[in-house]
ZAMARGU-4260 file (C-alpha; in steps of 0.2 Angstrom, whole numbers, plus 5000, padded with zeros to 4 digits):
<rodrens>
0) 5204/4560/5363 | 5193/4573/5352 | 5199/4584/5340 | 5199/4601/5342 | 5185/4613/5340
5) 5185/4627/5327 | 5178/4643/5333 | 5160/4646/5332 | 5164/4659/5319 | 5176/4650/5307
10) 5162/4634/5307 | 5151/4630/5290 | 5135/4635/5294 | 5120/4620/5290 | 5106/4615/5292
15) 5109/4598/5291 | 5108/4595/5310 | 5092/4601/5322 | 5091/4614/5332 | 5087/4607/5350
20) 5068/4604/5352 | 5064/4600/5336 | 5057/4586/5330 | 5049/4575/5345 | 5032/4573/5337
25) 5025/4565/5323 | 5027/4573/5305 | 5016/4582/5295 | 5004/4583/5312 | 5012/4601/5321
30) 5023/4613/5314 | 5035/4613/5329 | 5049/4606/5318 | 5046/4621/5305 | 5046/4633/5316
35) 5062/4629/5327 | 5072/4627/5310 | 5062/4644/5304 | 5069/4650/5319 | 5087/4642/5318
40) 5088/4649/5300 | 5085/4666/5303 | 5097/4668/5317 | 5108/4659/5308 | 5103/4670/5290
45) 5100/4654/5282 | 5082/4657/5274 | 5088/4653/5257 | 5093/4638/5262 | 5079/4633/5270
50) 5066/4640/5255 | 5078/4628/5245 | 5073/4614/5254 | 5055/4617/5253 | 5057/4622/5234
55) 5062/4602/5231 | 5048/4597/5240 | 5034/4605/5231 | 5037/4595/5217 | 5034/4579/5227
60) 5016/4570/5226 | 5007/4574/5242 | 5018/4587/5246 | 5014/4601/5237 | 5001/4612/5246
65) 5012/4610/5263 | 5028/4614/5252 | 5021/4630/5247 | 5012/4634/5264 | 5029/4634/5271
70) 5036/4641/5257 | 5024/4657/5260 | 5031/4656/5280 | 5048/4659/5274 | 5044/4674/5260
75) 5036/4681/5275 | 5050/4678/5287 | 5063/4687/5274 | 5052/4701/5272 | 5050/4706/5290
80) 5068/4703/5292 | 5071/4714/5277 | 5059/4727/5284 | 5066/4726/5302 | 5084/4732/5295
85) 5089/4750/5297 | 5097/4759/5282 | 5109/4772/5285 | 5099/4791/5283 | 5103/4799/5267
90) 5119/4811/5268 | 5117/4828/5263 | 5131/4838/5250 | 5145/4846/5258 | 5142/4864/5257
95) 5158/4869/5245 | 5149/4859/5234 | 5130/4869/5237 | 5140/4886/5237 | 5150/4881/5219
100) 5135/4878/5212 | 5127/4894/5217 | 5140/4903/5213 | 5141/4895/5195 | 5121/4899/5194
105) 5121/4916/5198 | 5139/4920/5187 | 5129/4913/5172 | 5112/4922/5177 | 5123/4940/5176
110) 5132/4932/5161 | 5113/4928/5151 | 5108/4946/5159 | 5120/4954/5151 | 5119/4949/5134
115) 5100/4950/5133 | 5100/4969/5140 | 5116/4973/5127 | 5112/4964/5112
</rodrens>
């Protein structure tokens, strides 16, 4: 008998296992792999992660300048996905606030009148 399964949502989010596709071809020969877990990481907002991964494996011999190619994939990933988000449009003052403000300027205005005119 299995055990039960946690919802999707209460489950720790890896990215230990591969997401389906990836993988039946050689390494180091396509970039099918990369791009499926790319693709995996940023639906599941793992990209740190994944740059982790990459980032212990530029320091390996002969790994390098693929590290840091995927490395560069990733940085520009996160920056389309940081671009992509919407920010909520700037609120404007609540108009008690404007017309205090106003008023205060245009009290002190007389005020600074009033004292130059009658010295």
């Amino acid at each position: 008998m299995l055990p039960p399964r946690t919802p999707r949502a209460k489950r720790r989010r890896t990215l230990s296992s591969r997401p389906s596709g990836a993988g039946s071809t050689k390494r180091g020969t396509t970039t099918k792999p990369h791009v499926a877990i790319l693709e995996h990481a940023i639906r599941s907002e793992l990209l740190p992660e994944l740059a982790g991964r990459y980032r212990s494996q530029k320091d390996v011999a002969g790994r390098e300048e693929r590290a840091k190619k995927k490395l560069d994939g990733i940085v520009i990933a996160a920056t389309h996905m940081l671009m992509a988000t919407k920010s909520e449009p700037p609120k404007k003052a609540p108009w008690q606030l404007t017309a205090s403000v106003a008023i205060v300027c245009v009290v002190v205005l007389v005020w600074l009148a009033f004292k130059i005119v009658r010295p």
